[in-house]
BAVO-101078 format. One record per residue: x, y, z of N, C-alpha, C, O in turn; residue number from 1; residue in three letters. Coordinates in nm, 4 decimals. Example, Ala and Ser with C-alpha at 12.3 -4.5 7.8 and 13.67 -1.06 7.14 Angstrom:
2
+----------+----------+----------+----------+----------+----------+----------+----------+----------+----------+----------+----------+-----+-----+
|      npx |      npy |      npz |     capx |     capy |     capz |      cpx |      cpy |      cpz |      opx |      opy |      opz |   n | res |
+----------+----------+----------+----------+----------+----------+----------+----------+----------+----------+----------+----------+-----+-----+
|   1.3190 |  -0.5690 |   0.7800 |   1.2300 |  -0.4500 |   0.7800 |   1.3200 |  -0.3300 |   0.7800 |   1.4236 |  -0.3319 |   0.8465 |   1 | ALA |
|   1.2850 |  -0.2250 |   0.7080 |   1.3670 |  -0.1060 |   0.7140 |   1.2900 |   0.0030 |   0.7870 |   1.3409 |   0.1138 |   0.8039 |   2 | SER |
+----------+----------+----------+----------+----------+----------+----------+----------+----------+----------+----------+----------+-----+-----+
This chain:
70
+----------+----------+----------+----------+----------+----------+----------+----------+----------+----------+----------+----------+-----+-----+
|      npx |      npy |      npz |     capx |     capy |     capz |      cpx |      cpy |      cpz |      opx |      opy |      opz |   n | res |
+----------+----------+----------+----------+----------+----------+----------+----------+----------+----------+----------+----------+-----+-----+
|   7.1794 |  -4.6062 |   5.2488 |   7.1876 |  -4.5997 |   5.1039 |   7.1980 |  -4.4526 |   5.0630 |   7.0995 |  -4.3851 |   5.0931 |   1 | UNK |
|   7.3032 |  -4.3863 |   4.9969 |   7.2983 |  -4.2646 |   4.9473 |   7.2053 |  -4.1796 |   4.8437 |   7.2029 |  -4.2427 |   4.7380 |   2 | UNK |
|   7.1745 |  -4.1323 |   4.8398 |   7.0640 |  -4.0264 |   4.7972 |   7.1643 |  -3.9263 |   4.7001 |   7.2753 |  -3.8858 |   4.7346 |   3 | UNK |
|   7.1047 |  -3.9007 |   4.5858 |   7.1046 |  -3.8173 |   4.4644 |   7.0336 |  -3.7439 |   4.3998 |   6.9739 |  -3.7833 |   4.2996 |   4 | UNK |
|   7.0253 |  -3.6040 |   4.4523 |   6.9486 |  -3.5324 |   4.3769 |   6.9965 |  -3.4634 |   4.2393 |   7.1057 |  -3.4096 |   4.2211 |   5 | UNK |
|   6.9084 |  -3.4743 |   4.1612 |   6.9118 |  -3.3682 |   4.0242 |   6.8478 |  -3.3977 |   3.9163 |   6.7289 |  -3.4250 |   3.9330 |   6 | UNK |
|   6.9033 |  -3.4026 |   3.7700 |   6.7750 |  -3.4336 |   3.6961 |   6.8425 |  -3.5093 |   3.5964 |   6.9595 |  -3.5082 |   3.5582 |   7 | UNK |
|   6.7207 |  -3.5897 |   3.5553 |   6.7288 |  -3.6990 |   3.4196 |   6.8147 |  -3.6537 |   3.2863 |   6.8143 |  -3.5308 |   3.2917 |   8 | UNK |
|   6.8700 |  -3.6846 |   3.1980 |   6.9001 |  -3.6784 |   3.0572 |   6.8999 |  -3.7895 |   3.0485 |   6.8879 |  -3.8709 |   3.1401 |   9 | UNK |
|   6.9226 |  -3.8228 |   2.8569 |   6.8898 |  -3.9156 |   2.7875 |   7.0607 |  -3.8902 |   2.7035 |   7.0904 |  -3.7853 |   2.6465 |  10 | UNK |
|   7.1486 |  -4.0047 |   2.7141 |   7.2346 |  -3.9905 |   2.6296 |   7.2448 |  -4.0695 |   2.5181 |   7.2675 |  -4.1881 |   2.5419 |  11 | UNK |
|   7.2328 |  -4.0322 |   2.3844 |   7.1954 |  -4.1055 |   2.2432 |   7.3092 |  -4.1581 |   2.2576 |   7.2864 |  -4.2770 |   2.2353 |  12 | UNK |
|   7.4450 |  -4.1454 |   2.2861 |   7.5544 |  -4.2581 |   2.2865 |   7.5204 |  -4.4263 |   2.3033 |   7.4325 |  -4.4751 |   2.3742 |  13 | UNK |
|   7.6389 |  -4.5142 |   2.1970 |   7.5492 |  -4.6256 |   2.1716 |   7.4189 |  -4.6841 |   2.2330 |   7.4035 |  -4.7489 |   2.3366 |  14 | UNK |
|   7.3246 |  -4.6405 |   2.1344 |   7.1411 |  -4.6905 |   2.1405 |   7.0877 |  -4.6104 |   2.2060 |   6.9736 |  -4.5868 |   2.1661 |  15 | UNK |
|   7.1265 |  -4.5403 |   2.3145 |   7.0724 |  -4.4317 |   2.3909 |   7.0580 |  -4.5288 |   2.5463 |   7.0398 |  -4.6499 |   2.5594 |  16 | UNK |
|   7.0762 |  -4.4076 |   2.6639 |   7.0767 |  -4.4848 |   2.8388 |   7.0412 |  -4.2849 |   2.8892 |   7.0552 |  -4.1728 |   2.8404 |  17 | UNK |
|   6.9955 |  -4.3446 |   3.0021 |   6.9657 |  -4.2440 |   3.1499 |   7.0960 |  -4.2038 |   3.1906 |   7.1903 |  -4.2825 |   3.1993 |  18 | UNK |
|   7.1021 |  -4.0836 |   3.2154 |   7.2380 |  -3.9966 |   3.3345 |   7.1343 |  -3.9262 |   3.4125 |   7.0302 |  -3.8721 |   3.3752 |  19 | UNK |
|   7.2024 |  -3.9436 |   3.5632 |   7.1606 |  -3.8516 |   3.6562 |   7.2844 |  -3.6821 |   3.6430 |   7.4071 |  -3.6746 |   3.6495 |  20 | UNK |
|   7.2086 |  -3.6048 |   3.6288 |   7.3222 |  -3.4973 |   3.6242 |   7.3010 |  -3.4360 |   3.7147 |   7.2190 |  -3.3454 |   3.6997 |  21 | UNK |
|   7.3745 |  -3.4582 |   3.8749 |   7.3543 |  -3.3938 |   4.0062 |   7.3562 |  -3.2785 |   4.0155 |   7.4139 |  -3.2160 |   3.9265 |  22 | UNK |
|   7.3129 |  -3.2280 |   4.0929 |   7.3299 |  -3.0541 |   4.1549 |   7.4660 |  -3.0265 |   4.1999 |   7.5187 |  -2.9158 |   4.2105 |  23 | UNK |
|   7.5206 |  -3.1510 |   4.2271 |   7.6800 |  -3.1113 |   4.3099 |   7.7770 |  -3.1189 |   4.1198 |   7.8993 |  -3.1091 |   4.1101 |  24 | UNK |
|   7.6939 |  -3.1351 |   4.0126 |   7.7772 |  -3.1208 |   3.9176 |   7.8480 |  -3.2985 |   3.8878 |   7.9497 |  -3.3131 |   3.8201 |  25 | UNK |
|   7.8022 |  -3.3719 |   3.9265 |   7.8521 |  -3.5023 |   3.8924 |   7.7287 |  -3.6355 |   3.7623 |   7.6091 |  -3.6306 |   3.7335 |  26 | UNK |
|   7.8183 |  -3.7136 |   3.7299 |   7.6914 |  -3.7533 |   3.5917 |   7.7427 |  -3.8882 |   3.6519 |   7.8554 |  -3.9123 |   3.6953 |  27 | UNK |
|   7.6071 |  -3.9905 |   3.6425 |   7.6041 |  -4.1505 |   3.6847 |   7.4937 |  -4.1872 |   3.5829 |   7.3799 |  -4.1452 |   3.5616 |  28 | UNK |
|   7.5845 |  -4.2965 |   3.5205 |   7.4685 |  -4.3605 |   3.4406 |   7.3262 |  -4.4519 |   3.5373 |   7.3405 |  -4.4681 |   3.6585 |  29 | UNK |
|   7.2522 |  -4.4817 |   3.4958 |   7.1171 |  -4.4687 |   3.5713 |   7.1168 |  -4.6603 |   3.5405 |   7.0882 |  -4.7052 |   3.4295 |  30 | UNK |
|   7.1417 |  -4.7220 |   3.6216 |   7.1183 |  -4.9019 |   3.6086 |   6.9566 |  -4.9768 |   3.6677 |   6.9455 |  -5.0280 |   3.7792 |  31 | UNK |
|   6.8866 |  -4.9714 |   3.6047 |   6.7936 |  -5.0455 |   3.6849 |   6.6853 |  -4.9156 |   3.6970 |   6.5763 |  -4.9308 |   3.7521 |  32 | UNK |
|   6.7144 |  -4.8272 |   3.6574 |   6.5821 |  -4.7035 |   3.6621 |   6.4544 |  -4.7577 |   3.6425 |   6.3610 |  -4.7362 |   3.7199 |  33 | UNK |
|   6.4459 |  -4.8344 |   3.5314 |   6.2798 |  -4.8454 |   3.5154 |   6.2558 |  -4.7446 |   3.3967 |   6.3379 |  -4.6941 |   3.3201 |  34 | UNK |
|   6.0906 |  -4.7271 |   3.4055 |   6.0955 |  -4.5940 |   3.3225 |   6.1052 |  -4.4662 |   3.3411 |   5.9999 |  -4.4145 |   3.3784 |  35 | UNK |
|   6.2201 |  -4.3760 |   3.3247 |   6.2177 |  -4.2417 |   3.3564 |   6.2167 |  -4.1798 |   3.2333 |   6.2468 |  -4.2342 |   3.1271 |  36 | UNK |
|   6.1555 |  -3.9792 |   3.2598 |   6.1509 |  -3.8987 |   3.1586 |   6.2843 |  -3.7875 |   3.1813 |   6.3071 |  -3.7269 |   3.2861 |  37 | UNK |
|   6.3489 |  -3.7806 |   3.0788 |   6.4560 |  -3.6742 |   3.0163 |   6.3680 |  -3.5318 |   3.0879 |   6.2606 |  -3.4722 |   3.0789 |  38 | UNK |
|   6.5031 |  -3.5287 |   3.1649 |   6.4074 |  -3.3715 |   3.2073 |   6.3880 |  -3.3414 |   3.3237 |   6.4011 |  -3.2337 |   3.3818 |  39 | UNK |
|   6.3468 |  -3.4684 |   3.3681 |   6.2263 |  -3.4764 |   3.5250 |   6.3534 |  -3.4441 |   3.6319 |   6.4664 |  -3.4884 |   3.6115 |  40 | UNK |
|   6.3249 |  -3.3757 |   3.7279 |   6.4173 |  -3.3172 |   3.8656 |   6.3483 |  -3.4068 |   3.9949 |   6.2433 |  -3.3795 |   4.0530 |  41 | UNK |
|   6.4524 |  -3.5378 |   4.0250 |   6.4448 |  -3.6284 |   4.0816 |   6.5558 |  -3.6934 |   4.2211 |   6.6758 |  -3.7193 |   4.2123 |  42 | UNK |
|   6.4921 |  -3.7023 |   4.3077 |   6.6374 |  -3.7961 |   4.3894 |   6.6066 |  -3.9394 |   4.3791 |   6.4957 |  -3.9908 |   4.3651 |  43 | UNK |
|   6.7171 |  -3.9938 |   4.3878 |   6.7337 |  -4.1178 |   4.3448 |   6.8273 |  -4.1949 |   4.4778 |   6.9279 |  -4.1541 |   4.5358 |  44 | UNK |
|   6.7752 |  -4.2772 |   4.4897 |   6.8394 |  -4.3840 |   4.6286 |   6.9194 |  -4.4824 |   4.5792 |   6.8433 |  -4.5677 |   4.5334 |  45 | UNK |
|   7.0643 |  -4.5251 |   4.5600 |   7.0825 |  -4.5980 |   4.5086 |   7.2277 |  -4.6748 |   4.5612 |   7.2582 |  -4.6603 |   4.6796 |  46 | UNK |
|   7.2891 |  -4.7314 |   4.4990 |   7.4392 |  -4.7927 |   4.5278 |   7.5688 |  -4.7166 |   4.4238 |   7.5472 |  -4.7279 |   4.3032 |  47 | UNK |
|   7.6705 |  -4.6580 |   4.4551 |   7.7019 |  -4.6021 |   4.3087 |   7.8426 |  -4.7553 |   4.2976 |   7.9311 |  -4.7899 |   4.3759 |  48 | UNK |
|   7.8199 |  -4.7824 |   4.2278 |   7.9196 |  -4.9160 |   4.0914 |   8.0481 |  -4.8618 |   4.0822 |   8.0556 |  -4.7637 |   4.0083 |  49 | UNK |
|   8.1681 |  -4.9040 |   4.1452 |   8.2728 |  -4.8805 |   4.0973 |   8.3321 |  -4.9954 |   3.9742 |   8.2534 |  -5.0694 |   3.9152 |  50 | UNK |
|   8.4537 |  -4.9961 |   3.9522 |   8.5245 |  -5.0958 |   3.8681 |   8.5627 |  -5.0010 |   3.7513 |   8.6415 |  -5.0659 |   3.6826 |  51 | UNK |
|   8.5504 |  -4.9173 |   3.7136 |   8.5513 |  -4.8574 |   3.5651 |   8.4311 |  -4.8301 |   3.4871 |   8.3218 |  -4.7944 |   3.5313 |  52 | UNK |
|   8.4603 |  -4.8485 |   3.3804 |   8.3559 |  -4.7844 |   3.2761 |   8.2701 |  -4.9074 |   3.2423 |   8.3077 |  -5.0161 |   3.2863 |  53 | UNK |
|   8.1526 |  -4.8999 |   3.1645 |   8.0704 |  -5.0218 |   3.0748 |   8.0657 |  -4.9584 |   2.9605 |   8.0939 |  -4.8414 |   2.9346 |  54 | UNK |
|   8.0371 |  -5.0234 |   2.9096 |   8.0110 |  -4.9974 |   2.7577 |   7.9878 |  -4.8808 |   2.6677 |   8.0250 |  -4.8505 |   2.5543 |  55 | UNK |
|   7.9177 |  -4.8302 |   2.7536 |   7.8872 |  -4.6920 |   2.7660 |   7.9587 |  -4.5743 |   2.7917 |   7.9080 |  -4.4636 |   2.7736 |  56 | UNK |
|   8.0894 |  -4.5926 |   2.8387 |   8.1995 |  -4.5219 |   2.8767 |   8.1581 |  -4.3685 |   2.8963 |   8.2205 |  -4.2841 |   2.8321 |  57 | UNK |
|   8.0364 |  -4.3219 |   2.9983 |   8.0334 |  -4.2469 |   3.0587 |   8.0344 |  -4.1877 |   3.1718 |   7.9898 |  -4.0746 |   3.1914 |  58 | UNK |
|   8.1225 |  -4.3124 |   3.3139 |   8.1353 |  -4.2562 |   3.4213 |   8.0720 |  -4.3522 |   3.5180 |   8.0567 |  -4.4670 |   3.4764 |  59 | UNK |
|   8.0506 |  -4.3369 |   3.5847 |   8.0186 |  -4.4390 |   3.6765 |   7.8596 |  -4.4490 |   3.7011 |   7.7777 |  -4.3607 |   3.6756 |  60 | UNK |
|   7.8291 |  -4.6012 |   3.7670 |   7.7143 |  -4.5743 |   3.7371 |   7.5882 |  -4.6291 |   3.8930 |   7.6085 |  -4.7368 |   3.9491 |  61 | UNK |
|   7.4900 |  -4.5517 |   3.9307 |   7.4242 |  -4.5744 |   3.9661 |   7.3418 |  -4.7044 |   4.0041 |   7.2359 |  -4.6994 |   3.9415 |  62 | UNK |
|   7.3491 |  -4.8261 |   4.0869 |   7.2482 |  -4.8946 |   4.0375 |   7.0530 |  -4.8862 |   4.1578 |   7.0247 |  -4.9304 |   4.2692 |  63 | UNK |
|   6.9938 |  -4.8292 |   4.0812 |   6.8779 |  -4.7335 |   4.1348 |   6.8276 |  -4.8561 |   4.2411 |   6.8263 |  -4.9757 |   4.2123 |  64 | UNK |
|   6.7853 |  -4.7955 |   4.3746 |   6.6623 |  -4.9077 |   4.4053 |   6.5319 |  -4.7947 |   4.4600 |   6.4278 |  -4.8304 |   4.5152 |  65 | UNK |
|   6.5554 |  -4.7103 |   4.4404 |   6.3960 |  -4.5769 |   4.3949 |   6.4263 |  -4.4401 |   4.3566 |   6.5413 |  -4.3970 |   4.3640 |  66 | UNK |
|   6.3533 |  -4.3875 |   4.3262 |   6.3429 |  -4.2837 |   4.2296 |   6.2171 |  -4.1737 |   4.2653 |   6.0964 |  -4.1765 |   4.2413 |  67 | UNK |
|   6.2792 |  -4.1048 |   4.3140 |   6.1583 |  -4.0314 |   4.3579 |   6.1751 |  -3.8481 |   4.3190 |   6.2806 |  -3.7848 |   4.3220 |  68 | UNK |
|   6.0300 |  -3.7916 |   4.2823 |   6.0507 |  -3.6751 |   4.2388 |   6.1117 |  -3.5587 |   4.3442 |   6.0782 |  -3.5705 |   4.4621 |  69 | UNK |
|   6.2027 |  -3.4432 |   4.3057 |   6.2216 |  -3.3884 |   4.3726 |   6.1679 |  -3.2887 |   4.4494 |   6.2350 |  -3.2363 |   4.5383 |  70 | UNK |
+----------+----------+----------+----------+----------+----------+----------+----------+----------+----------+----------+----------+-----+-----+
């Protein structure tokens, strides 16, 4: 399972959702996070979602199965 390091934001785009914004410079919306804080510098274990965009039309997206601080 691939591993993602970097840190949380909060994007207010419709209702507001989680982005991981990597160190290598790449943004994945955050599926299945749980509760995370805007801010926090984290790796994340996850699957990354192809097909296109959701609703959210910011890029592809993450779907988490842990979350751990960096």
């Amino acid at each position: 399972m691939p591993k993602f390091t970097g840190t949380i934001r909060h994007n207010d785009l419709e209702g507001g959702f989680y982005e991981l914004h990597t160190d290598d410079g790449d943004v994945y919306r955050l599926e299945g996070a749980g509760k995370v804080t805007a801010g926090s510098r984290v790796v994340v274990k996850g699957k990354v979602e192809g097909g296109g965009f959701g609703i959210h039309m910011s890029g592809p997206s993450i779907t988490v199965e842990r979350i751990d601080p960096a």
